[in-house]
C-alpha positions in Angstrom: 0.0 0.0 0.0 2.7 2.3 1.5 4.5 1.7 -2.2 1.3 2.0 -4.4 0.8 5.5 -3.0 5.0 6.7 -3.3 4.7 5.1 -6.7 1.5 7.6 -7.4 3.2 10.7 -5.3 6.5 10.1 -7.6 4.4 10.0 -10.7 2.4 13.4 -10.0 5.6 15.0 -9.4 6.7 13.9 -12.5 3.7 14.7 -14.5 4.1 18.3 -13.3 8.2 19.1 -13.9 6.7 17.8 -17.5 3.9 20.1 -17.0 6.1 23.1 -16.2 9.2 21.9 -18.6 6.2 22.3 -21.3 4.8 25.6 -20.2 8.2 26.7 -19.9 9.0 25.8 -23.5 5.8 27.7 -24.9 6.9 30.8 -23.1 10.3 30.7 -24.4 8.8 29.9 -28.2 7.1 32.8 -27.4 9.1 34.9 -26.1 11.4 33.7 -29.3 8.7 35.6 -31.9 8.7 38.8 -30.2 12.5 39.3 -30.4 12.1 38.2 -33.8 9.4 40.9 -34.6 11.3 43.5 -32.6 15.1 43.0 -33.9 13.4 43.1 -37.8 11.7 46.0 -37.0 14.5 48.2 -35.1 16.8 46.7 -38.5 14.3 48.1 -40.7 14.2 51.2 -38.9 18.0 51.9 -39.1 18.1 51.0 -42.6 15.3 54.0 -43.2 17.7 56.1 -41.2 20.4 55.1 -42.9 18.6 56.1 -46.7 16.5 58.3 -46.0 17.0 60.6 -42.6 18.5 63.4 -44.8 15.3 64.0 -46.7 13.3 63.7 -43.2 12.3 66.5 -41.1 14.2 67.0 -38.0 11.5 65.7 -35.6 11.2 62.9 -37.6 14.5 62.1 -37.2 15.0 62.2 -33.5 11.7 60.2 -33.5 13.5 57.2 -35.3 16.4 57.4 -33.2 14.6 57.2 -30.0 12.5 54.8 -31.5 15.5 52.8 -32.1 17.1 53.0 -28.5 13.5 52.0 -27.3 13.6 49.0 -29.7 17.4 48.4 -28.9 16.4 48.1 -25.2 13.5 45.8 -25.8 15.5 43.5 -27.8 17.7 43.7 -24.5 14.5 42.9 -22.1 13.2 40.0 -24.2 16.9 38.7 -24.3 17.0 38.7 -20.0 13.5 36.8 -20.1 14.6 34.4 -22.8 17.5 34.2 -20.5 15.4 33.5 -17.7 13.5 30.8 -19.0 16.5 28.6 -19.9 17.7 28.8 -17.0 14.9 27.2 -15.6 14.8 24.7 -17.4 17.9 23.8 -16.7 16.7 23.8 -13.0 13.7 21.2 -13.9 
């Protein structure tokens, strides 16, 4: 009897690291597309800079390039959660 129920209590232990290695995963996936979507957007945006900031008004300008910092420091953000995440699942 006394085994029956460690046997159980070891098996819903396990069933949730695989629950929480999974959810882990998905966030991480994630996590994954927005840094994606934010380094092809802050590339994009330098590469307008790069062409076209000389035909651009001056507040336009200084728009982009805080734009870009605020992207730059997203990308940096999304990299420490990423981070994160591995790191636990290399805990699990």
């Amino acid at each position: 009897m006394e085994r029956a129920r460690l046997s159980a209590t070891l098996e819903g232990a396990r069933r949730r690291a695989v629950s929480e290695l999974d959810r882990l995963k998905e966030q991480l996936i994630y996590l994954r597309l927005w840094m994606g979507i934010v380094v092809v957007a802050e590339i994009s945006l330098l590469g307008w800079l790069a062409s076209a900031a000389e035909n651009a008004s001056d507040t336009i300008r200084w728009l982009a390039i805080a734009t870009a910092v605020l992207l730059g420091f997203g990308i940096y953000l999304l990299h420490r959660q990423i981070q994160r995440r591995i790191d636990e699942i290399g805990r699990l």
